[in-house]
BADO-960615 format. One record per residue (C-alpha): y, z, x. Coordinates in steps of 0.05 Angstrom, whole numbers. Each point is the difference from the previous one (the first is absolute). Example, Ala and Ser with C-alpha at 12.3 -4.5 7.8 and 13.67 -1.06 7.14 Angstrom:
VOLUM        Y        Z        X
VOLUM      -90      156      246
VOLUM       69      -13       27
END
This chain:
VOLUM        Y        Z        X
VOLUM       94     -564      482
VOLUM       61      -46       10
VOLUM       64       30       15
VOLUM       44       30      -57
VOLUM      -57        1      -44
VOLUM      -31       72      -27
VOLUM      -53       23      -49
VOLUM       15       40      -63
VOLUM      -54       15      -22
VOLUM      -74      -12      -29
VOLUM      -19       -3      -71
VOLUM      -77       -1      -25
VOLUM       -9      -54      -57
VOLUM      -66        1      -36
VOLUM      -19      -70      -46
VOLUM      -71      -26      -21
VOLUM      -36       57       43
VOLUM       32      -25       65
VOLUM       37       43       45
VOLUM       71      -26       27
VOLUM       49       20       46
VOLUM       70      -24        4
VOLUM       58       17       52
VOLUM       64      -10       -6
VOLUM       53      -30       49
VOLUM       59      -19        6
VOLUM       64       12       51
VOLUM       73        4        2
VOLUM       17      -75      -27
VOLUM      -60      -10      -30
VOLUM      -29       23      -73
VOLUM      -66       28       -4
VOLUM      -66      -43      -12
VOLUM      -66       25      -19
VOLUM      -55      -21       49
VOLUM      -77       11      -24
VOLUM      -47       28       37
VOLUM      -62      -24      -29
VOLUM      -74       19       12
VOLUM       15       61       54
VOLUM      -26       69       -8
VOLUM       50       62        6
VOLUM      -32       11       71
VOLUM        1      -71       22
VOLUM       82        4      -26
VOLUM       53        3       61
VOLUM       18       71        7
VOLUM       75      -30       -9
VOLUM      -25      -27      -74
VOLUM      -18       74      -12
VOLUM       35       45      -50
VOLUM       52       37       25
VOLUM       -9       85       -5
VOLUM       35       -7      -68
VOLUM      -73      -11      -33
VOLUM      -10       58      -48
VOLUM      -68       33        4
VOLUM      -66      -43       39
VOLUM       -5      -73       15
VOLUM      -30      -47      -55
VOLUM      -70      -12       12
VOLUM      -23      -70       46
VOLUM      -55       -8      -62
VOLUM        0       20      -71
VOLUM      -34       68      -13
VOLUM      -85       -4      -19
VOLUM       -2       21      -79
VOLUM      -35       66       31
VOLUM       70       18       39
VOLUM       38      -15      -69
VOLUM      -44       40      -40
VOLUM        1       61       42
VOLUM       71        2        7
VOLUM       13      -12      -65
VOLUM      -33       64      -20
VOLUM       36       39       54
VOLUM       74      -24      -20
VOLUM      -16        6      -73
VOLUM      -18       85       13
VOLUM       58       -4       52
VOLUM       50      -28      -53
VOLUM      -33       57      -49
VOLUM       13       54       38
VOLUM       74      -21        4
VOLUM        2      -12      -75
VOLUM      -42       34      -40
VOLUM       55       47      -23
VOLUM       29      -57      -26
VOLUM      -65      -18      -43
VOLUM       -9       61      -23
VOLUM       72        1      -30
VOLUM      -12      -61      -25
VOLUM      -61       18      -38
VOLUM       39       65      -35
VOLUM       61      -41      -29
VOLUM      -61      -58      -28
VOLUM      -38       53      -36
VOLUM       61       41      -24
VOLUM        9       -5      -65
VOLUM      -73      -18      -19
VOLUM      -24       26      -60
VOLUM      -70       33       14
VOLUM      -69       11      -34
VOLUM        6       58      -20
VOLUM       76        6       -3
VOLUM       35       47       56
VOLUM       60       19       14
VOLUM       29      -18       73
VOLUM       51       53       22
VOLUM       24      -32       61
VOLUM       34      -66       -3
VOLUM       17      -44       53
VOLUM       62      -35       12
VOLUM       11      -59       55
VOLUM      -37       -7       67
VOLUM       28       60       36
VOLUM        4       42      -70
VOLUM      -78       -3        1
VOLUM       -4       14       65
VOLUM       37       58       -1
VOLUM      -32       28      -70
VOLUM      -70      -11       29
VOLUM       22       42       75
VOLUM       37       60      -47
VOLUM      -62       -3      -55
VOLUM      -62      -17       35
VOLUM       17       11       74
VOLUM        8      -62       54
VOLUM      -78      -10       -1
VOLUM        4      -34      -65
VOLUM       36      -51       29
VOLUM      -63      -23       40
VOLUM      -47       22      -54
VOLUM      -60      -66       -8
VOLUM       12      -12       69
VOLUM      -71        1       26
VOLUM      -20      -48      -51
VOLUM       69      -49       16
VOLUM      -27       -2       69
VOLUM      -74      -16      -26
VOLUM       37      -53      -41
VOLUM       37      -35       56
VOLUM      -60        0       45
VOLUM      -44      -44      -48
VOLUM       57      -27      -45
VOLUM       58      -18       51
VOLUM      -57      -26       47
VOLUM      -20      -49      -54
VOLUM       63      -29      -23
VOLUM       40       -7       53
VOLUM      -46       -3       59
VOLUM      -46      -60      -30
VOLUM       57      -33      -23
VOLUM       15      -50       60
VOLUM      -76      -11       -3
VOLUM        0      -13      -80
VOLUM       60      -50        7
VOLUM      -28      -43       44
VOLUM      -67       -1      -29
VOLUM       40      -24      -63
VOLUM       51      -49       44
VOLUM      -37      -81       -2
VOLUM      -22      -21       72
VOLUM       58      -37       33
VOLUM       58       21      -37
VOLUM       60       11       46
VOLUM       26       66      -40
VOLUM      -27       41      -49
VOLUM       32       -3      -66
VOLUM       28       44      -46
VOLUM      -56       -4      -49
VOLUM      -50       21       45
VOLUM       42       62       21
VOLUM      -11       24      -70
VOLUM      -68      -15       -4
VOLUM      -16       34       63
VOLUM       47       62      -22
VOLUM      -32       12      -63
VOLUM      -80       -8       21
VOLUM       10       49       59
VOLUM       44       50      -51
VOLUM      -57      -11      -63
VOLUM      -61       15       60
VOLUM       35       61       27
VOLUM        8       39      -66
VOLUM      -67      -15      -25
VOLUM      -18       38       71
VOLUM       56       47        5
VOLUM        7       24      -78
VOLUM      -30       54       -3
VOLUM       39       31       61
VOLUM       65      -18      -35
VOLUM      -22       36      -76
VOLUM       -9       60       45
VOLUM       63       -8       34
VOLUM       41       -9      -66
VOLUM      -33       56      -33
VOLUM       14       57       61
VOLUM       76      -32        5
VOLUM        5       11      -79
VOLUM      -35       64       -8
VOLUM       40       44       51
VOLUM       51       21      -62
VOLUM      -54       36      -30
VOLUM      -18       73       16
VOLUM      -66        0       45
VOLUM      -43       20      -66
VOLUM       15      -54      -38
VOLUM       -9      -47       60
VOLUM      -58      -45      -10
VOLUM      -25        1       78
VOLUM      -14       50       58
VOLUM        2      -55       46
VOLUM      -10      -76       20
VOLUM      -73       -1        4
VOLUM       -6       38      -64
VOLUM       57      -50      -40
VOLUM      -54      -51       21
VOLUM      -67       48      -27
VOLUM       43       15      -63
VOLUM       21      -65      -25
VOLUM      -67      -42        8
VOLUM      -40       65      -33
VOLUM       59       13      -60
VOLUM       25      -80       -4
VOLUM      -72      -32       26
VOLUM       11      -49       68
VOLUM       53      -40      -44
VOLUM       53       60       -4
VOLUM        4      -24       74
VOLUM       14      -63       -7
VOLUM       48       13      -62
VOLUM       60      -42        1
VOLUM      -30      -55       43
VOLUM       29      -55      -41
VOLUM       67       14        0
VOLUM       -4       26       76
VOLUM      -30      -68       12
VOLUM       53      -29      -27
VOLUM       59       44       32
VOLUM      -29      -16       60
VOLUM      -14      -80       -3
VOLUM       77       10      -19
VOLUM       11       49       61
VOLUM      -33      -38       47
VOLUM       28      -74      -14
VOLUM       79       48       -3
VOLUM      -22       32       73
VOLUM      -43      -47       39
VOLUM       30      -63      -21
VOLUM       70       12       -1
VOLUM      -10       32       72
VOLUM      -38      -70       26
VOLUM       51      -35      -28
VOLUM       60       44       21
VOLUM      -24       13       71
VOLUM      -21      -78        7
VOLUM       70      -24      -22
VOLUM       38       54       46
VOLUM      -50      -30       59
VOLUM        9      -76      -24
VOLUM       82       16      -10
VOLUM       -4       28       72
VOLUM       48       56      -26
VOLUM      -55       55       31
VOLUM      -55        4       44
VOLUM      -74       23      -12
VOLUM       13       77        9
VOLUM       19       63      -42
VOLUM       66       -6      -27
VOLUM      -27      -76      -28
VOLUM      -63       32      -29
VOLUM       59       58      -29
VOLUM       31      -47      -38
VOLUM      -55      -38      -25
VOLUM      -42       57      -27
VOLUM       77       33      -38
VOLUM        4      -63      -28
VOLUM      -70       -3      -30
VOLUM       -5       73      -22
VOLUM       71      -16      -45
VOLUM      -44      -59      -25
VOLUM      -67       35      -11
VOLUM       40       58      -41
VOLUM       36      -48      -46
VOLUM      -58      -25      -23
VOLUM      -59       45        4
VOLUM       42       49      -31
VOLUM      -18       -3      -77
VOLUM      -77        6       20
VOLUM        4       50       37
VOLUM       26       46      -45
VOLUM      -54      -30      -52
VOLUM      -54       21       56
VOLUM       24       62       18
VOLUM        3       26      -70
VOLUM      -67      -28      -11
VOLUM      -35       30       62
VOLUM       29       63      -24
VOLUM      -20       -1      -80
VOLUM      -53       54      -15
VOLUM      -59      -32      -36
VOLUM       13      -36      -69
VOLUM       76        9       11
VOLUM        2      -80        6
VOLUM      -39      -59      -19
VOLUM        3      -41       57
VOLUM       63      -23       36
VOLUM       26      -41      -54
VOLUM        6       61      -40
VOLUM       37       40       52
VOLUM       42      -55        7
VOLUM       20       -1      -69
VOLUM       15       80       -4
VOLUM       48       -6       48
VOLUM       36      -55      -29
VOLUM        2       31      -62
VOLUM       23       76       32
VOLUM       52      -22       57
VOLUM       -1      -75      -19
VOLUM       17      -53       54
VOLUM       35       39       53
VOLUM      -61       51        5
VOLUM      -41      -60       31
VOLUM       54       16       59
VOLUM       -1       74       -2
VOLUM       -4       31       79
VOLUM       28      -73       18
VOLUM       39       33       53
VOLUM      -42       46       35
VOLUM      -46      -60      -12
VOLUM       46      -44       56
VOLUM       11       59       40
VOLUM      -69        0        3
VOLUM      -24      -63        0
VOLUM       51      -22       46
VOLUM       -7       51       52
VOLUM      -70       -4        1
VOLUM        9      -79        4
VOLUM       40       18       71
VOLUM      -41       57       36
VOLUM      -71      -41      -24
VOLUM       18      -85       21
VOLUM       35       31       68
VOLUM      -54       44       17
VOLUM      -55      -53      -30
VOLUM       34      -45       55
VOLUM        3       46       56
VOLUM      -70       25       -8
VOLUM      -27      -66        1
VOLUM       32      -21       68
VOLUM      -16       73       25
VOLUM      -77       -3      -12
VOLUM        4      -74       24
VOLUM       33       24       67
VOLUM      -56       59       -7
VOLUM      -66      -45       -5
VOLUM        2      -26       76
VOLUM       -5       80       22
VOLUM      -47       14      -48
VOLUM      -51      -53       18
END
């Protein structure tokens, strides 16, 4: 390296499927200049073109991750993210069904108020085992349903994107998003009635409580309901989460590829931070309104509502517009959170069973 010249650093740019790695250089009277590195695996690199020991968290991979990788890992951060967050959910669930009017009419004497309110009233009134309560079936949800839509993903985009485009657009993105979110629930739907139902049902004394367990929620509502009580509310869950998945998966490719493209961050954990915040604020704004439609519907006792449409309209004409955002908050906190601990350990497991295959074999 000439004299008076020093490297700053390395940054990992990722266009049209091809890896690329660019150093910059520069030295007292000079300003710095970009110079490509083009067609050279991580290995093959100059140890000097090398991050420095500021990278957060394991290397990116040499090669993209096999669809198998993904898909395993995405079930594994999606439980890890639940376990974080469920608390969260279940708060979320209480403040969405508060306030429903029920077939046959009761009389709620505990109400909720805010995210830590509910959290409190649940600890004081049901003990802090409530605040996990449908967590057997939230981890039997992310397994198949987290697995789905956001491991396949990569794999469903570029089956979508045309041979010998450069990038892939916006519009496949979506398309991608929602196919991988609509597949998922029609797998994972009846894991997530049960889920909604435990979360919902731990106000009630235990004899009024419709299930002993998580195996007998499943026994009860295809012999009472028939094998569609499980699937209840797929419509508007396949919509929430066509909606969910283009607000989380998309704005994450597109916020971690411009932070990579910008060169304002490197491929590691504090970039993969601030991508997933950013996309569980977006998924919340918008998936919002049916959420609350399809957790009120999941919970409805038999005949209580038509379809959907019908629950829909009940709460428009009971809490009108602003009930379509009811929870919003612990919604975000949620969301958001669960956004964070599930893209950064999504990203870390992939890289650690990658690392993890050569032993193995």
């Amino acid at each position: 390296m000439p004299p008076g010249e020093h490297c700053l650093s390395v940054t990992r740019s990722v266009a049209a499927g091809m890896s690329s790695w660019v150093l910059y250089k520069g030295g007292a009277s000079s300003a710095l200049r970009a110079l490509p590195v083009q067609g050279r695996s991580w290995n093959t690199v100059p140890r000097f073109l090398c991050p420095s020991a500021t990278m957060v968290g394991l290397k990116p991979p040499e090669v993209p991750p096999p669809a198998a990788v993904k898909f395993v890992s995405a079930g594994m951060a999606g439980c890890i993210a639940d376990l974080f967050t469920f608390p969260l959910d279940t708060a979320k669930v209480r403040l969405q069904i508060q306030g429903e009017v029920r077939i046959p009419r009761t009389i709620s004497s505990v109400e909720y108020r805010g995210v830590l309110g509910t959290l409190s009233t649940m600890v004081r009134t049901e003990g802090a085992r409530s605040l996990y309560s449908g967590l057997v079936a939230g981890l039997q949800r992310q397994m198949s349903f987290a697995s789905i839509r956001i491991g396949l993903y990569d794999s469903v985009k570029q089956l979508y994107t045309p041979k010998g485009a450069e990038n892939t657009g916006m519009v496949v993105r979506l398309l991608a998003g929602c196919t991988t979110g609509a597949v998922a629930v029609a797998c994972a739907q009846p894991t997530d009635v049960v889920k909604v139902r435990f979360q919902a049902s731990g106000a009630l004394s235990d004899s009024a409580r419709r299930y002993s367990g998580t195996m007998d929620a499943y026994r009860t509502i295809a012999r009472e309901e028939g094998f569609r009580g499980l699937w209840r509310g797929t419509l508007p869950n396949i919509a929430r989460n066509a909606i969910i998945n283009c607000g989380e998966l998309v704005t994450y490719d597109l916020l971690k590829d411009a932070l990579l493209r910008a060169q304002l961050m490197t491929d590691n954990a504090p970039c993969h931070f601030v991508a997933a915040f950013g996309a569980g604020f977006c998924a919340t704004v918008v998936a919002s309104p049916v959420d609350v439609v399809k957790t009120r519907y999941m919970n409805a006792s038999p005949g209580q509502y038509r379809n959907a449409l019908s629950c829909l309209l009940a709460l428009l004409m009971q809490d009108g517009p602003a009930g379509l955002y009811k929870g919003f908050v612990p919604s975000f906190l949620r969301l958001g959170s669960w956004n964070v601990v599930m893209f950064v350990s999504y990203e870390q497991l992939q890289r650690a069973m990658l690392l993890a295959r050569p032993a193995l074999a």
